[in-house]
N, C-alpha and C positions, 0 to 999 in steps of 0.2 A: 376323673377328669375327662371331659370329652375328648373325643378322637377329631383333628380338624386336618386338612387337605396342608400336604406340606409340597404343593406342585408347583412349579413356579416353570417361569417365561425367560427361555432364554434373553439377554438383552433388557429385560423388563428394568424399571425404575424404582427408587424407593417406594412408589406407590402401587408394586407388583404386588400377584397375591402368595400368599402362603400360608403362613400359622403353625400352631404345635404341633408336633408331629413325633413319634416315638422312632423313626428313623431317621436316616441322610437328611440334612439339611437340606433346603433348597438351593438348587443352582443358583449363580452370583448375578446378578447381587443381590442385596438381601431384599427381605422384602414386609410386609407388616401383618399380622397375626389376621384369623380370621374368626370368629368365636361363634363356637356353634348355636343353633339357636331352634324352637320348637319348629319341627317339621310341619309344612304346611302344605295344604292339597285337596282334594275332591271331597276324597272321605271314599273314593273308587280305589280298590288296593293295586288296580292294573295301573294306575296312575299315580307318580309318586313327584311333587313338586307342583309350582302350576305357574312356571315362569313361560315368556311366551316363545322361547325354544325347544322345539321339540327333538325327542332323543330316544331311541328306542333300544328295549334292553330285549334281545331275543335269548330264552335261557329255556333247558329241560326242566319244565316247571311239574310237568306228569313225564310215564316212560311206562312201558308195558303192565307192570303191576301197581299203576295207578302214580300215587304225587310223589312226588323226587324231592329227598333232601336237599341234593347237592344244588337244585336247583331254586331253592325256596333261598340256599344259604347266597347264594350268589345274587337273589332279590333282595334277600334283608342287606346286604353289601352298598348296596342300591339307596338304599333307604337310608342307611348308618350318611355315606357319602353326599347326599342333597342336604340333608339336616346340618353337617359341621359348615355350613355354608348362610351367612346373614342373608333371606332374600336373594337363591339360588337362581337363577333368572332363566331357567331349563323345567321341560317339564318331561319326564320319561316314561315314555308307553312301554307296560310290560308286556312281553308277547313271550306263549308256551309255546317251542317248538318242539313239541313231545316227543323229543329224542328220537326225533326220524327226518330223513333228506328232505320228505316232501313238505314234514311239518314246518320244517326251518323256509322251507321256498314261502310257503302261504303266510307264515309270519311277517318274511322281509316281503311283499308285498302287501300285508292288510297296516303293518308299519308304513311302509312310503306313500301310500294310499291317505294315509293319517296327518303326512305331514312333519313325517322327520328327517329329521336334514342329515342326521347320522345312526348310526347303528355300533351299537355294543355288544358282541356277542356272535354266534353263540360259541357253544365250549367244544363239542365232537366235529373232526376236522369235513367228513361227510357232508356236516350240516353248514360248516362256517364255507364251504363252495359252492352251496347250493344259494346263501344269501350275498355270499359276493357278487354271482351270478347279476341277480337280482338288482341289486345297490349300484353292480356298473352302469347297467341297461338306466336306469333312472340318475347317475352322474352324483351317486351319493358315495361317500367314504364307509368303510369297517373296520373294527378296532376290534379284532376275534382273542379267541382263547385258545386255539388249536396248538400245537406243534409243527402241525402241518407245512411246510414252505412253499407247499405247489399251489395252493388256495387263490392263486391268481391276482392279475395287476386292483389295485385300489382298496384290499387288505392288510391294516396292519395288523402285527402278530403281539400280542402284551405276553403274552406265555413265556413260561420257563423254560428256553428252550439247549437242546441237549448241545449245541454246539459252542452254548458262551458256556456251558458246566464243564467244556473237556478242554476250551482255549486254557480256561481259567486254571485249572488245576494242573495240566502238562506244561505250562507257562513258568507256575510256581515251582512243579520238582524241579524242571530243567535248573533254573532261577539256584535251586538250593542243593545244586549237583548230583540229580541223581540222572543220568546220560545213559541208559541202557533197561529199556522197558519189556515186558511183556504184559497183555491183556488176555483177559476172560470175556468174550464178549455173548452177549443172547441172541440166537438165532431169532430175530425179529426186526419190524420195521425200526424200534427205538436201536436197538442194538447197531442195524447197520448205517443208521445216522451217526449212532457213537464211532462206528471204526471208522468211518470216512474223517470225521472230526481227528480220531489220533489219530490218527496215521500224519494230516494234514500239518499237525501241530507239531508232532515230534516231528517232522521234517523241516519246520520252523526253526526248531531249537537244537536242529544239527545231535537227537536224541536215536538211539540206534532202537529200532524195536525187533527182538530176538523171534520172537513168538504173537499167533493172533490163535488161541484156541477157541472154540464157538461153543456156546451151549444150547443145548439141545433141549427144547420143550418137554418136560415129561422124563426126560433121560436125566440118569445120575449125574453129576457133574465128578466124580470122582477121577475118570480116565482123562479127562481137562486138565485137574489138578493136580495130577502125578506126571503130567507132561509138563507141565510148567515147573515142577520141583525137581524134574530132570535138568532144569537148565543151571539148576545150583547158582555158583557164582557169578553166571553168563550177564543176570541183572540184577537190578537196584531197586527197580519197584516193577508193580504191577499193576494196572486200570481192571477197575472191572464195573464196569456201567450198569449192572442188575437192578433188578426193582427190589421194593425192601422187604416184600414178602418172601421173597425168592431167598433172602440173604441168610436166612438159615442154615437153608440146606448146603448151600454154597460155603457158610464158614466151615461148618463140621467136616467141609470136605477139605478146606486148606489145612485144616487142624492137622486132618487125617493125613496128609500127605509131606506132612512137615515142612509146611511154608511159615516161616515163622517172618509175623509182622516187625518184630525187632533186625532183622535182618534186611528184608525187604521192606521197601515203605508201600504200603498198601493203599493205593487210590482211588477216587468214584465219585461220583455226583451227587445234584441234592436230592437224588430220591433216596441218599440215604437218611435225610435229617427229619429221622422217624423212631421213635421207641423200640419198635423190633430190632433196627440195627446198630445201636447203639450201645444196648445189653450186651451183643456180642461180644463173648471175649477175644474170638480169632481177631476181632478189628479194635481191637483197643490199640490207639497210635497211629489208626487208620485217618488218610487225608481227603478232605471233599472240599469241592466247591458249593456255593451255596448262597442266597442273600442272607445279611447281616439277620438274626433271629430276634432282636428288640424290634423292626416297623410289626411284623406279623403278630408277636407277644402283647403288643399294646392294642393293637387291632382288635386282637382275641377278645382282651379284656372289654374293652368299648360294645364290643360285638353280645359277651353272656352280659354285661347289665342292661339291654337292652331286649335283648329276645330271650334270656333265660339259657343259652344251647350255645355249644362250641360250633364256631362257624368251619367251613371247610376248608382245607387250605389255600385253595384257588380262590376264595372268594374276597381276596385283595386283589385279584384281578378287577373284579367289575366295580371294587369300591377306586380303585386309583382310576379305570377306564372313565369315571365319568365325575371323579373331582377333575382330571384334566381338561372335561369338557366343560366344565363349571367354568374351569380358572380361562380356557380362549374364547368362550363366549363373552365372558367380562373385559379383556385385552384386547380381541384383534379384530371386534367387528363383521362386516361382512367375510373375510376372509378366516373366520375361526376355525373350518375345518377343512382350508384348501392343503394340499401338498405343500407349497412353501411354509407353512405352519407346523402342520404336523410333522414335516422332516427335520425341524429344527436342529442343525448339527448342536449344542450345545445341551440338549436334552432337558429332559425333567425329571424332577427326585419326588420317589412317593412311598407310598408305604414300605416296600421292598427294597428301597433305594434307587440311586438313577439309572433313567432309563433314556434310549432315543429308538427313535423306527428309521429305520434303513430306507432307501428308494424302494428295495425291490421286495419291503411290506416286510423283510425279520426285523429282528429289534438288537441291542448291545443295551449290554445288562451290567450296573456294577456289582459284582463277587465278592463274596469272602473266603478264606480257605478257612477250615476250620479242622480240628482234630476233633480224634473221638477220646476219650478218657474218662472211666467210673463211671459208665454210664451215661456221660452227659457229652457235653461241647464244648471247647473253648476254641475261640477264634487265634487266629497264628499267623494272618496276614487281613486286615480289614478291607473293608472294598471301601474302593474310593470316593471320593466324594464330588467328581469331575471328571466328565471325559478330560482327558489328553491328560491325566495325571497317575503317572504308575500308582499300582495301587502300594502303599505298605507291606514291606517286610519282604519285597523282592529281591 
């Protein structure tokens, strides 16, 4: 079954858009299907649609040792996302910013030059500054991928970002009594995004944090791990914000130290909702925040009958970035990509689930908490399916 845009308009009327969608409903109220239909366009691959909006997708389409995956997957994203749309009324200029600042500059300029009104893209925070740059000086909007916060005014951020993964999840222990934390945090720019996030939150939820040990690049995590197992009783669980290749070494060390996840409720982010760390036995029972795993799974699916290849994981970013440009171009007119639109407090649901952009260009994101078990996941508290609605199982 095709993949179709499930984005819908806050306010919107039974006559808003949406359609099937393998996650979150559309925000209320409802609104009526949109069925996909053959892609239509130049026959130019830089050019994908040929409605008379233009939209630019600036992506690392090359990178030093020539053409980029990640960047091709985030084009086909592109493609998949104009196609579930009848008569998409956009047409998306693709621009390579070959994975360098100045590439990304000469993009969002031979883009505005072209005639787009907005910009998708791109994914390295580097680059997503160097075209905001850009996009402000010409009075046009950005809808990046970065993490990045500092990317400047007229930026919005669609990325997964670390501070709705530590609201979400230090939200839920507090929620389910567990009041006295310690953290494993990486000596890095992600890491000290994370500890400003807990720290921020367990002081939210009146949670006492015992301990903040750091890891060190390169260095053992074991002397981390036997300070944390010194604190015995002291807590209840523990955050540890690591990436998932790292999560290896980091369990054999809790193993080793005799941190036992049954005692302690072991915590972390979606970088863990990855195959490597899910094996893990140290995190069997372990808790993360995460979007709901059926919008991405359906995606997936949509995505290998189509190009043959598992898409990237990111690459729901540029397919949602530009069904929502789909669905304002259709609703709101000249105004489709002013501030009052795209700040919509009531937000949009899209492949990941809903989402809204902040003023100050991050986003809020709706979570799921999910455990780890046999290998796999099961969800333990659903993400919501509206702002202003606690989510399930708090």
């Amino acid at each position: 079954m095709a993949l179709a845009c499930a984005l819908a308009l806050a306010g919107c009327g039974p006559s808003g858009l949406g359609g099937r969608s393998p996650s979150a409903a559309p925000l209320p109220p409802s609104s009526t299907g949109i069925e996909a239909s053959p892609l239509t366009g130049t026959g130019d691959p830089n050019r994908i649609g040929s409605g008379p909006i233009k939209i630019a997708l600036i992506a690392p389409l090359t990178g030093p040792n020539g053409s980029s995956a990640l960047g091709m997957s985030l084009r086909n994203a592109v493609e998949l996302a104009v196609g579930a749309f009848d008569n998409a009324e956009v047409t998306v200029i693709v621009k390579d910013d070959q994975s360098s600042p100045a590439g990304a500059k000469s993009a969002a300029q031979a883009a505005i030059a072209e005639g787009a009104e907005l910009i998708v893209g791109p994914l390295f925070s580097a680059n997503v500054r160097e075209v905001g740059a850009v996009a402000r000086m010409a009075g046009k909007p950005v809808i990046g991928f970065s993490t990045d916060a500092t990317v400047g005014r007229g930026v919005y951020l669609l990325s997964f970002q670390v501070e709705a993964y530590v609201d979400r999840i230090v939200d839920y222990a507090a929620a389910r009594g567990k009041r006295s934390m310690a953290a494993l945090i990486p000596d890095s720019d992600y890491g000290r995004l994370a500890e400003a996030a807990f720290l921020t939150a367990a002081a939210r939820n009146d949670v006492r944090v015992m301990a903040v040990e750091r890891l060190r690049p390169g260095a053992s995590a074991s002397a981390a791990a036997q300070k944390i197992a010194g604190l015995g009783a002291q807590i209840d669980a523990l955050f540890i914000p690591e990436q998932a290749e790292a999560m290896a070494g980091l369990a054999q060390a809790l193993a080793s130290a005799g941190i036992d996840g049954k005692r302690v409720q072991i915590l972390g982010t979606g970088l863990w909702n990855d195959a490597r760390v899910l094996k893990l036995p140290a995190l069997q029972g372990a808790w993360f925040a995460a979007p709901d795993n059926g919008g991405f799974n359906g995606f997936a699916a949509s995505y290998r009958d189509k190009f043959g290849a598992d898409p990237a994981r990111v690459a729901t970013l540029a397919y949602d970035a530009i069904a929502l440009s789909v669905a304002l171009a259709r609703q709101q007119g000249s105004e489709r990509f002013s501030e009052r639109v795209l700040q919509g407090t009531s937000g949009f649901s899209g492949t990941d689930g809903i989402f809204r952009f902040r003023a100050d260009g991050q986003n809020e994101r709706g979570l799921s908490v999910q455990m780890i078990g046999n290998g796999t996941t099961s969800v333990i508290s659903p993400a919501p399916r509206s702002f202003g609605a606690a989510p399930s199982g708090l």
